[in-house]
GURODREN-299905 format. One line per 10 residues: number of its first residue (from 1); their letters; for each residue z, x, y of N, C-alpha, C. Coordinates in pm, whole numbers, plus 50000, padded with zeros to 5 digits. Each point is the difference from the previous one (the first is absolute). Example, Ala and Ser with C-alpha at 12.3 -4.5 7.8 and 13.67 -1.06 7.14 Angstrom:
// GURODREN-299905
1	AS	50780 51319 49431 50000 49911 50119 50000 50090 50120 ~ 49928 49965 50105 50006 50082 50119 50073 49923 50109
***
This chain:
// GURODREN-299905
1	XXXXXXXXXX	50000 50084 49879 50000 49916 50121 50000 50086 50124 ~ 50056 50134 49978 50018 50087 50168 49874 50040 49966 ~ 49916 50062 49929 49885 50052 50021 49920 49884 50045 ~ 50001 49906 49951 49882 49886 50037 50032 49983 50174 ~ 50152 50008 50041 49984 49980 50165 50014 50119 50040 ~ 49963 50124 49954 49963 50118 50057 49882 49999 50031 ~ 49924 49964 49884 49874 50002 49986 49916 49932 50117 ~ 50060 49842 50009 49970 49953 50071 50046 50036 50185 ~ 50099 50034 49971 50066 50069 50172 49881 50064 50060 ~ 49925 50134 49874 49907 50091 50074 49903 49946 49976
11	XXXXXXXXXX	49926 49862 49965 49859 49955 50064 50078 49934 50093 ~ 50075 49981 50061 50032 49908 50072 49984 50125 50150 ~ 50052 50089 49972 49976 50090 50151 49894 50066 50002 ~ 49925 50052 49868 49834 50017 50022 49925 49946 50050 ~ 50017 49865 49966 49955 49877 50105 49999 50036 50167 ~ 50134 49951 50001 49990 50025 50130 49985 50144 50064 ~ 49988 50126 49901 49976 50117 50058 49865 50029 50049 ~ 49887 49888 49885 49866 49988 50042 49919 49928 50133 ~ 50103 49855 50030 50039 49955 50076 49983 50104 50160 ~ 50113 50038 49974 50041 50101 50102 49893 50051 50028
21	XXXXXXXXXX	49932 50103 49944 49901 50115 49989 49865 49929 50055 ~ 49971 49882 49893 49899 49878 50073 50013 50009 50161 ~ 50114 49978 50058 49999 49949 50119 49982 50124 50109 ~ 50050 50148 49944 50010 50095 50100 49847 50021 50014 ~ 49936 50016 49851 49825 50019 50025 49950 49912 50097 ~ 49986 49889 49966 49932 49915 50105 50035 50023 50144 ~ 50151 50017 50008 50009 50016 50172 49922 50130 50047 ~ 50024 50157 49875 49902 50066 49993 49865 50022 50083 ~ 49970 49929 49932 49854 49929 49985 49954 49957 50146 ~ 50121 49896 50028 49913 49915 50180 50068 50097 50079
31	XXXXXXXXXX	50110 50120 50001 49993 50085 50095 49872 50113 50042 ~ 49987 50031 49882 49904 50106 50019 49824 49966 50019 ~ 49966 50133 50061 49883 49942 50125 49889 49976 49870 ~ 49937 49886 50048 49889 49945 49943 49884 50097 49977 ~ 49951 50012 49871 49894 50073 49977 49823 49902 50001 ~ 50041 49870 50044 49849 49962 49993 50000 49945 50143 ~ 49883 49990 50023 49961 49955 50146 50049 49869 50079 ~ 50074 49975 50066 50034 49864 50065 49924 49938 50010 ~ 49856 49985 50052 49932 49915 50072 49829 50045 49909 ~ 49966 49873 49979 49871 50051 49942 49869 49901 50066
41	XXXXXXXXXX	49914 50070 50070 49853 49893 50068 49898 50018 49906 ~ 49924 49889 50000 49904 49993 49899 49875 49968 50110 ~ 49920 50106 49988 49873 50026 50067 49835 49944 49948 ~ 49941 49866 50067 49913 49952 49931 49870 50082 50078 ~ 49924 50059 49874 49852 50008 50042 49858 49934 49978 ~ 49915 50044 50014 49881 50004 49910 50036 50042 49860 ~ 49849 49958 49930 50031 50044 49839 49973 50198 50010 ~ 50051 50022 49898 50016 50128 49944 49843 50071 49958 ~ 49954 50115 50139 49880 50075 49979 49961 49968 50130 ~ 50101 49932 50109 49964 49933 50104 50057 50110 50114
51	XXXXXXXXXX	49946 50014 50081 50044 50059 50110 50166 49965 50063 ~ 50030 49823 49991 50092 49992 50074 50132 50044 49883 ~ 49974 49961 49864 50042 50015 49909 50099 50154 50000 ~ 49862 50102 50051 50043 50150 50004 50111 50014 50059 ~ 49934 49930 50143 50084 50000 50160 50125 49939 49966 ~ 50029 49888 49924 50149 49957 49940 50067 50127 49954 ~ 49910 50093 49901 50097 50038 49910 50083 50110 50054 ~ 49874 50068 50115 50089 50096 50119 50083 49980 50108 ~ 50007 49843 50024 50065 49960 50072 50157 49986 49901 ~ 50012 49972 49919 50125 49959 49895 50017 50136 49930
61	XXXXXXXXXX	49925 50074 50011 50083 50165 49980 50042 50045 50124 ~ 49946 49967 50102 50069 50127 50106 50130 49866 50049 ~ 49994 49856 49993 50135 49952 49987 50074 50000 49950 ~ 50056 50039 49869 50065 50018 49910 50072 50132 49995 ~ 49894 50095 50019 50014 50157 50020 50145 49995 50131 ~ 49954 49948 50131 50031 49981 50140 50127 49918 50016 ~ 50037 49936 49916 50119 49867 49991 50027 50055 49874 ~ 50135 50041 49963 50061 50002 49903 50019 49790 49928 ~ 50084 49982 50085 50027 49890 49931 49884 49933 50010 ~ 49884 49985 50037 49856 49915 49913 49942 50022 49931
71	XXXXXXXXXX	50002 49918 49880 49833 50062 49905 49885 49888 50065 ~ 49872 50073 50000 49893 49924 50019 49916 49988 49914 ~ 49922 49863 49907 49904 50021 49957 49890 49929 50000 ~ 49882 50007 49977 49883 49915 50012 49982 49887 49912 ~ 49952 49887 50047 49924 49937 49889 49847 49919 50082 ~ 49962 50050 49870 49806 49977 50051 49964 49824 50005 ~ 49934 50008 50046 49934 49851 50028 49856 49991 49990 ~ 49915 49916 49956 49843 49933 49986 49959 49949 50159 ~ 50100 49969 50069 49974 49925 50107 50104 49990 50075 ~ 49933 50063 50105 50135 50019 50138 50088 49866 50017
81	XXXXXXXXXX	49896 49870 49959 50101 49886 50058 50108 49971 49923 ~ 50011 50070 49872 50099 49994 49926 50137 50075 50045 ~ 49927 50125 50070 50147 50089 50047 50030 49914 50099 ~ 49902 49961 50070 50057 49926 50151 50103 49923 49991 ~ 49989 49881 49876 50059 49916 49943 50120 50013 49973 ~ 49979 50125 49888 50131 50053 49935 50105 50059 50126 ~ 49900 50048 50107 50096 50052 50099 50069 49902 50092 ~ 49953 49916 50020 50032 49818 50065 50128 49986 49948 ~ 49989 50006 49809 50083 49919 49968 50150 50100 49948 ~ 49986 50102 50025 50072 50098 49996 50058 50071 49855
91	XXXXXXXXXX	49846 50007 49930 49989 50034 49836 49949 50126 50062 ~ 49989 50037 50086 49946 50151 50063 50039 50029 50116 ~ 50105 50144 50019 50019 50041 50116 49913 50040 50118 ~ 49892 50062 49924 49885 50068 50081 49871 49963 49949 ~ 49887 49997 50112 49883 50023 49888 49888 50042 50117 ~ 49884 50075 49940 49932 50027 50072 49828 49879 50022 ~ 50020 49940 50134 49930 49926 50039 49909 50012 50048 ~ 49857 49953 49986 49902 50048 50098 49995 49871 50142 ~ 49962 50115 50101 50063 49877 50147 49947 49880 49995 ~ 49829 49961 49935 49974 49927 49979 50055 49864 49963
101	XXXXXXXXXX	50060 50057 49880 50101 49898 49919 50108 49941 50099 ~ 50085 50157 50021 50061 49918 50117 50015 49902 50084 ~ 49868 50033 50033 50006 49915 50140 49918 49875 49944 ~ 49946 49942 49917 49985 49853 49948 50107 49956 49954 ~ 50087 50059 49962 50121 49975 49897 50127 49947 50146 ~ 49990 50056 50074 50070 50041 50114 49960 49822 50112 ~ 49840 50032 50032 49952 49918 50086 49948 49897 49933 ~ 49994 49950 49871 50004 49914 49974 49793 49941 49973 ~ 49942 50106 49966 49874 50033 49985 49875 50022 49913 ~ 49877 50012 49976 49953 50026 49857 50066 49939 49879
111	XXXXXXXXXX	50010 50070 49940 50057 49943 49862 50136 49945 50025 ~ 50083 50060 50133 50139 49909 49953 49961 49879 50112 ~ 49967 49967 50054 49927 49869 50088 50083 49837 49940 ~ 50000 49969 49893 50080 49921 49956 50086 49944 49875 ~ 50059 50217 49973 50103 50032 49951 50117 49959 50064 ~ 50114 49939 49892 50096 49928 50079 50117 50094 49947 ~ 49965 50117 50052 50110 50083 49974 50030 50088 50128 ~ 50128 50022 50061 50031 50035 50121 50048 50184 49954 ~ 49850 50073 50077 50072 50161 49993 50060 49986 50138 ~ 50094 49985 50054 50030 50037 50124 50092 50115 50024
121	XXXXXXXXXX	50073 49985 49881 50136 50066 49970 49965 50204 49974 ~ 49823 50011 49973 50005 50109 49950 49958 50086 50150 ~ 50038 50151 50014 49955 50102 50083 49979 50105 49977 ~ 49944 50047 50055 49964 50183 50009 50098 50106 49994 ~ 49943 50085 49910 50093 50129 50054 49875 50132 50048 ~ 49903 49972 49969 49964 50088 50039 49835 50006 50006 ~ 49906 50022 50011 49859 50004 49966 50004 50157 49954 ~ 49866 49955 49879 50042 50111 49901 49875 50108 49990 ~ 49840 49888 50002 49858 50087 50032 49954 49917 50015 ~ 49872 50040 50053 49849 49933 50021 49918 49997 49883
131	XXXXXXXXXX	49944 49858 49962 49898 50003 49924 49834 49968 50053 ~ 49976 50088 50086 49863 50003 50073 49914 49921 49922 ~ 49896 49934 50087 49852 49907 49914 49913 50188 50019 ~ 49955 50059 49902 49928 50068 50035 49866 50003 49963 ~ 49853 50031 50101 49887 49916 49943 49928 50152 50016 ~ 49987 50032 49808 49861 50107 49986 49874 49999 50001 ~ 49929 50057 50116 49845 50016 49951 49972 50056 49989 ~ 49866 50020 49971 49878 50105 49937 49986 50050 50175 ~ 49982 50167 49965 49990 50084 50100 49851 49993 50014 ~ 49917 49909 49929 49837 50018 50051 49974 49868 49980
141	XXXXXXXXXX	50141 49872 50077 49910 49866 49989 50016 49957 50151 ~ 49989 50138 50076 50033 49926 50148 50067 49916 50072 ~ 50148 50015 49960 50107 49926 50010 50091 50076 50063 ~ 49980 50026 50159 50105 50036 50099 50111 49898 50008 ~ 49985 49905 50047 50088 49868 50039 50049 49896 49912 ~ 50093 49908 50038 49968 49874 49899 49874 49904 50024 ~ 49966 49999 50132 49886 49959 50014 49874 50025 49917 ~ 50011 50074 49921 49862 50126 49946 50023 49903 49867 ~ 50115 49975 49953 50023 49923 49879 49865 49855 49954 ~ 49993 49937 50131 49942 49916 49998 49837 50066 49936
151	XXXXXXXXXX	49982 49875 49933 49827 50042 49931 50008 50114 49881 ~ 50129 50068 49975 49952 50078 49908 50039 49894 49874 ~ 50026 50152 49897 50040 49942 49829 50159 50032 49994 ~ 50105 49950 49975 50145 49958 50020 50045 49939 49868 ~ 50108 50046 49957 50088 49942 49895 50164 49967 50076 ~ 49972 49880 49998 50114 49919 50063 50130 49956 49938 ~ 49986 50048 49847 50106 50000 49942 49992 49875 49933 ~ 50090 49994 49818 50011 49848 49956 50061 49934 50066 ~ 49962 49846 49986 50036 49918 50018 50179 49984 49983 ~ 50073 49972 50110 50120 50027 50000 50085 50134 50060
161	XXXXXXXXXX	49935 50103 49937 50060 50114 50010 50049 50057 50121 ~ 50050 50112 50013 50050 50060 50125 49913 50005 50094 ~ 49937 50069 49942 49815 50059 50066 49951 49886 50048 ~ 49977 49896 49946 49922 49855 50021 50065 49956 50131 ~ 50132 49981 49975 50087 49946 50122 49961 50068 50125 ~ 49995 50169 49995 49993 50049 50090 49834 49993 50076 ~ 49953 50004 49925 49866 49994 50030 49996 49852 50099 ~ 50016 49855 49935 50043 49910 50052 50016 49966 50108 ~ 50154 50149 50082 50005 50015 50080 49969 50039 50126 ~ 49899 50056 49971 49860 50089 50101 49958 49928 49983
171	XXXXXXXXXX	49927 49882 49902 49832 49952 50025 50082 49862 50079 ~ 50116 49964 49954 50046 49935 50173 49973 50032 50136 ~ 50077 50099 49977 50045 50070 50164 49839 50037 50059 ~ 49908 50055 49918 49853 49987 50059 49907 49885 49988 ~ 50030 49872 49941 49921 49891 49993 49859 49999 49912 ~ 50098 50110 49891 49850 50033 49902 50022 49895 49915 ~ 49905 50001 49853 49954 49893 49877 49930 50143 49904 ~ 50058 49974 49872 49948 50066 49908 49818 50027 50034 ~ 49996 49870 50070 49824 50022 50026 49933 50079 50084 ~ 50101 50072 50105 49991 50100 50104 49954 50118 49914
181	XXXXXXXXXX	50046 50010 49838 49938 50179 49996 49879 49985 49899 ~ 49962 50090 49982 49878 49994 49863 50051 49991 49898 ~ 50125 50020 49962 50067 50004 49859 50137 49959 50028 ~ 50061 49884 49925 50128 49995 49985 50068 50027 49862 ~ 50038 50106 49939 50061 50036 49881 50146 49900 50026 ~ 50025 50025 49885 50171 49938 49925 50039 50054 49923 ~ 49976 50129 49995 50071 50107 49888 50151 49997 49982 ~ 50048 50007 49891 50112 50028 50019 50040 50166 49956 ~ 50172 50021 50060 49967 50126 49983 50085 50091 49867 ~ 49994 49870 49918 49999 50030 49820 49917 50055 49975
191	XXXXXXXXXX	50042 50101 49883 49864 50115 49951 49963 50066 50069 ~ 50026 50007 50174 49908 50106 50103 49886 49926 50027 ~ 49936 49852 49969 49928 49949 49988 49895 49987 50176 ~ 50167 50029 50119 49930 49960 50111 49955 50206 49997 ~ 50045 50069 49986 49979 50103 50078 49879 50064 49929 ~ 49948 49946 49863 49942 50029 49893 49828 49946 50109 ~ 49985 49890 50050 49945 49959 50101 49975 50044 50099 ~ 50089 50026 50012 50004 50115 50143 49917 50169 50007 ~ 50052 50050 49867 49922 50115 49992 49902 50011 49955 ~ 49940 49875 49930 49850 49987 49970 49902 49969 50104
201	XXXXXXXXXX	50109 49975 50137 49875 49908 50059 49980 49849 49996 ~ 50025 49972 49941 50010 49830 49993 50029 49913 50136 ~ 50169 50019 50005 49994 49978 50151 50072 50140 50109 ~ 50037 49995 50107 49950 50075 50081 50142 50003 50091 ~ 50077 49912 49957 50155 49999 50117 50067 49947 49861 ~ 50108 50019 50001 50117 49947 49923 50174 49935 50042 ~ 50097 49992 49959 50101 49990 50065 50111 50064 49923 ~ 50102 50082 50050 50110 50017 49930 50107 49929 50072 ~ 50099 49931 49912 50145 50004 50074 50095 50069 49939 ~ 50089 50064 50115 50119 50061 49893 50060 50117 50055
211	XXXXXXXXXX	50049 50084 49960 50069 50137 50068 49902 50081 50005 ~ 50036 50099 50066 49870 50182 50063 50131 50054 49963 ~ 49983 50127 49971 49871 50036 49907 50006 49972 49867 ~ 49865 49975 49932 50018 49946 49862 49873 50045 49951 ~ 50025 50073 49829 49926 50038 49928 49820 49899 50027 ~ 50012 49918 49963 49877 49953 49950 49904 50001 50175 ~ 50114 49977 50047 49880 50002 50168 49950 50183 49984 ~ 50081 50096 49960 49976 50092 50053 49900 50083 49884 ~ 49980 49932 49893 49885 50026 49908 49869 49874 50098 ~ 49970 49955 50022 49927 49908 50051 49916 50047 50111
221	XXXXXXXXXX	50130 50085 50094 49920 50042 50137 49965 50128 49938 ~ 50041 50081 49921 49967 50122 49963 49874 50024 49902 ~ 49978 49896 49942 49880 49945 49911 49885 49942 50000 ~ 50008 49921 50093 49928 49850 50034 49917 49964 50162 ~ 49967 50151 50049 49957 49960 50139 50088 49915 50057 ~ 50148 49977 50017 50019 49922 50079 50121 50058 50114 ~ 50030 49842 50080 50089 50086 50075 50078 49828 50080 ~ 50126 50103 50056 50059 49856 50054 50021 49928 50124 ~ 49926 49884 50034 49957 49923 50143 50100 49979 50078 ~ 50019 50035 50126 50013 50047 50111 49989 49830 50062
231	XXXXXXXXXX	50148 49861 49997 49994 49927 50042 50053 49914 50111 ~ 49908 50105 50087 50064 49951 50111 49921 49884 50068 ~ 50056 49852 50030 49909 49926 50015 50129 49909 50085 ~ 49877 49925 50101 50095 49894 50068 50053 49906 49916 ~ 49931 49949 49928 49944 49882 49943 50186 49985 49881 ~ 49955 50117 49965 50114 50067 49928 50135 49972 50033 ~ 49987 50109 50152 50160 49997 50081 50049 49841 50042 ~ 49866 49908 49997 50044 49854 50051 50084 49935 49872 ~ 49921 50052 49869 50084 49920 49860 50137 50070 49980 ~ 50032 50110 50046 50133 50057 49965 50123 49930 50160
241	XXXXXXXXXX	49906 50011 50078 50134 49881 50072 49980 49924 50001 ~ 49936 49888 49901 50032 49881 49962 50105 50041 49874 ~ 50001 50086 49969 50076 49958 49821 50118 50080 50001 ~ 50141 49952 50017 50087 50107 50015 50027 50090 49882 ~ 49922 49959 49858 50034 50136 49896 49936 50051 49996 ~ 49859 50056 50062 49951 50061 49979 50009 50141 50157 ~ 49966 50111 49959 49982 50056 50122 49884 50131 49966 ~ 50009 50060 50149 49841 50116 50045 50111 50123 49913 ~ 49898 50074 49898 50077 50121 49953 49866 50128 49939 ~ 50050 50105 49972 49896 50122 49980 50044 50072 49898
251	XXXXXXXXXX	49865 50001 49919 49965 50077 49863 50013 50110 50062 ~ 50106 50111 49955 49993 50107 50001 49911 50064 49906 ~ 49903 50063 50033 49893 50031 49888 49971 50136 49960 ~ 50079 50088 50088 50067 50182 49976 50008 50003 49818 ~ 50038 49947 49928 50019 49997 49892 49898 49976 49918 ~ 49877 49952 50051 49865 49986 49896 49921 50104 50100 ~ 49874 49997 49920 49942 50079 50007 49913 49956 50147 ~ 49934 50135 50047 49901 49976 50119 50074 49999 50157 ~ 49965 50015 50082 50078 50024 50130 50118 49929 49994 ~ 50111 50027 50112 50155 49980 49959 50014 49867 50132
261	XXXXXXXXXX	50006 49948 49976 50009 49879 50084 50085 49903 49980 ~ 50015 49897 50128 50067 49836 50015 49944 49890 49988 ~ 50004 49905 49873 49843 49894 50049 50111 49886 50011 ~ 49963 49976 50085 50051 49851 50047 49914 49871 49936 ~ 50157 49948 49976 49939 49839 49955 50191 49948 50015 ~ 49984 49863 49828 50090 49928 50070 50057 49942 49858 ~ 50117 49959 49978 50070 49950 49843 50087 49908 50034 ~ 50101 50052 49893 50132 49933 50004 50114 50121 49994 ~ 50135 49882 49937 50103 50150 49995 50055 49955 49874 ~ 50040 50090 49914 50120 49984 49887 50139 49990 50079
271	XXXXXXXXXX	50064 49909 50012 50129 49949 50046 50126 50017 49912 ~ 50120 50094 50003 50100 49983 49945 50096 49866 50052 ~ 50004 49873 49951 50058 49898 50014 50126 49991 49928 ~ 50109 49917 50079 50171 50012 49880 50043 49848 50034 ~ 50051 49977 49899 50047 49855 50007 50123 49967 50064 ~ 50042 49909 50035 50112 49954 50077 50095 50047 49998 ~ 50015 50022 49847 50138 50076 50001 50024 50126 49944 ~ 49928 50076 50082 50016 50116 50026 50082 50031 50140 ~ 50157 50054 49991 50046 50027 50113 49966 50112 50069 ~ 50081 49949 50156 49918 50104 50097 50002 50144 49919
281	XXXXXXXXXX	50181 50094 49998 49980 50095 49993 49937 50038 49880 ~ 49916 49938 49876 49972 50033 49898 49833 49997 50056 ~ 49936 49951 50089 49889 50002 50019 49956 50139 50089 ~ 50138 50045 50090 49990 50111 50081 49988 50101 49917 ~ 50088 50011 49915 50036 50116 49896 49795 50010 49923 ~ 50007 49877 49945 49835 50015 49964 49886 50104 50055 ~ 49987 49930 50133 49917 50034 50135 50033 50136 49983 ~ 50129 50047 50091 49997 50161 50003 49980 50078 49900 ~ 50014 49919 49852 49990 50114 49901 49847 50005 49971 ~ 49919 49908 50059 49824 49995 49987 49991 50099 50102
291	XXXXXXXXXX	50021 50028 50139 49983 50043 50060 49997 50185 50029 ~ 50162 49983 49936 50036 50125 49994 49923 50128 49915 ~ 49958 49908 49892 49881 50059 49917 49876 49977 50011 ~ 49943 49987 50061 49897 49950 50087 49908 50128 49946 ~ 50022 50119 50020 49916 50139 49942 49976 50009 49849 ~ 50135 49904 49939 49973 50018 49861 49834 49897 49945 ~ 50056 49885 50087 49901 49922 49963 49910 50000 50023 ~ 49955 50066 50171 49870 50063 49983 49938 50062 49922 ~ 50132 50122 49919 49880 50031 49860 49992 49986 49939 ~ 50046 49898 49937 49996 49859 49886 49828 50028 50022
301	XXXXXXXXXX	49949 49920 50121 49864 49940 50061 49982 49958 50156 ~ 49904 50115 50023 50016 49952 50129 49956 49867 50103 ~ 50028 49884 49924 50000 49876 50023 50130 49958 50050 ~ 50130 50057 49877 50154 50010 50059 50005 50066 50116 ~ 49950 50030 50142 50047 50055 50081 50088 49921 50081 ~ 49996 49900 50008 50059 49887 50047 49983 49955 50178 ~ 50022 49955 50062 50031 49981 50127 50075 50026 50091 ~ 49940 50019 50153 50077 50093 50104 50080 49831 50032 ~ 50152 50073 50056 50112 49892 49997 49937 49881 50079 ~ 49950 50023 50103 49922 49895 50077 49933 49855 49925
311	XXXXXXXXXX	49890 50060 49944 49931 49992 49944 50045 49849 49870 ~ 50102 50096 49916 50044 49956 49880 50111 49884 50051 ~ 50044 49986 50122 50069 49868 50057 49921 49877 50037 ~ 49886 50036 49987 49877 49858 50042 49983 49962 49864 ~ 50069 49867 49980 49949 49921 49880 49892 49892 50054 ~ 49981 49930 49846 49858 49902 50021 50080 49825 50067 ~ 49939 49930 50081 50043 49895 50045 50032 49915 49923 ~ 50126 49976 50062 50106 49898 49905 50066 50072 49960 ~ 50030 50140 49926 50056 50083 49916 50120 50080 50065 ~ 50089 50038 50012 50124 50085 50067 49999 50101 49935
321	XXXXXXXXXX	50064 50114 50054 50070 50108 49918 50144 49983 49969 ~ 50014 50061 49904 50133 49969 49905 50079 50065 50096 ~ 50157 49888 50061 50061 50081 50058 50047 50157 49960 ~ 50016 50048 49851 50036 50100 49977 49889 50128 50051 ~ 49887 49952 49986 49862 50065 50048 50015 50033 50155 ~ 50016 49824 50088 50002 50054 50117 50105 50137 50060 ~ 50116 49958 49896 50098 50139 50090 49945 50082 49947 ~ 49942 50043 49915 49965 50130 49984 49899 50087 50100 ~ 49874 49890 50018 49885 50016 50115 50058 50024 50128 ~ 50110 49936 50019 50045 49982 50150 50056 50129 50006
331	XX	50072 50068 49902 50109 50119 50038 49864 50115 49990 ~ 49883 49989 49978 49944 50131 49985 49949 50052 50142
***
């Protein structure tokens, strides 16, 4: 009988010796400093092989790197209106927007015209690059101007596409009709199919949209008799102050081949946008840590160069900068 309540005495204080020990770990545990990141943003892009995609992934390394307590990471998208969305509804901290989008999404326009969904809540932190309309021709089809465009052979891009849109946008702003040239192509630019056209001769101007400098333009001008148009036009400067996402910007063209030059023309912007609830000082902390590395990301691509402070405080109408953004702009 004494062994059985001996026996039992010492599970009885093992118990509570485990007890005990249980409880010192855990307090342990919530004293000592946290080894994983407090705060984590989830960064929406383009799909993956995509330019903005890239531009996410250097943007969420040099944040992460720059902020101890943030991790940043990407997730890709088919279609900007999905990040927009996701960023609306606050399934995404960040995402990279083209101004376009923006500003229908924003003003209530194009495709969102009688979407009954209110972005009001979303803003800027920063503008991130230019995606220039850039229009190649043949160096022997007599195409100084955009004017010169008219009457030749032209691939205007598929139906839908970037290219198409943009094109679109000129044969507005000049009061042209596919019937103005000798040739209207619809290439798309799957397979190389438009540029494949291009260096045969077929047609005679083309369109790129997208970042400078980039491989395939710079096999093209280096290959293909061609070179890149110089668009400076009224007609032009009248459609960019009508449209607040779009604006006047220059192909740096030092990087391809043939004299080192500025050609003027005109795009959009990739927009870093953050959702509502993103607080101020977590949006400041953002900003300066884009900023501060600003050299790194230039040599990421020199598309990341980013914007002079001025500059990068003019958002698209309707749109604000994120108070955390503005203090940052204001103190520089």
């Amino acid at each position: 009988m004494a062994l059985k309540e001996d026996i039992t005495e010492k599970s009885y204080f093992s118990s509570v010796w485990c007890v005990v020990l249980s409880s010192v770990l855990g307090l342990l545990l919530l004293l000592a400093p946290l080894t994983v990141n407090a705060y984590e943003l989830l960064l929406g892009t383009g799909k993956a092989g995509t330019f903005s995609h890239f531009s996410g992934r250097m943007l969420c390394r040099t944040i992460s790197q720059q902020l101890p307590d943030v991790t940043c990471s990407t997730q890709g998208a088919d279609d900007e209106v999905d990040n927009l969305t996701n960023l609306q509804s606050g399934s995404l901290d960040l995402a990279i927007i083209n101004s376009k989008v923006l500003d229908g999404a924003v003003n209530k326009s194009g495709m969102f015209q009688f979407l009954d969904i209110n972005y009001e809540n979303l803003t800027i932190l920063t503008p991130l690059y230019d995606r220039p309309i850039g229009i190649i021709v043949r160096a022997d089809a007599g195409i100084a101007t955009l004017n010169d465009l008219k009457g030749k052979r032209v691939n205007g891009g598929a139906p839908g596409s970037v290219e198409r849109r943009a094109m679109e946008l000129i044969m507005k702003a000049k009061g042209w009709s596919v019937d103005d040239f000798a040739l209207f192509e619809e290439l798309p630019t799957s397979h190389s199919q438009d540029t494949l056209a291009f260096c045969q001769g077929t047609v005679q101007a083309m369109l790129n949209v997208g970042v400078h400098p980039t491989l395939p333009i710079h096999k093209l001008l280096k290959n293909c008799k061609a070179q890149l148009l110089d668009i400076d036009d009224d007609d032009i400067d009248a459609l960019i102050n009508s449209r607040p996402a779009c604006w006047k910007t220059e192909i740096n063209s030092e990087s391809y081949p043939g004299p080192e030059s500025r050609v003027q023309t005109f795009g959009t912007r990739a927009i870093l946008g953050a959702s509502g609830a993103i607080d101020q000082e977590t949006a400041y902390t953002i900003v300066k840590a884009i900023y501060d590395n600003q050299k790194r990301l230039q040599g990421n691509h020199p598309a990341l160069s980013l914007y002079p402070v001025q500059e990068a405080r003019t958002g698209i109408e309707g749109l604000q900068l994120h108070k955390g953004a503005d203090q940052f702009f204001t103190t520089q």
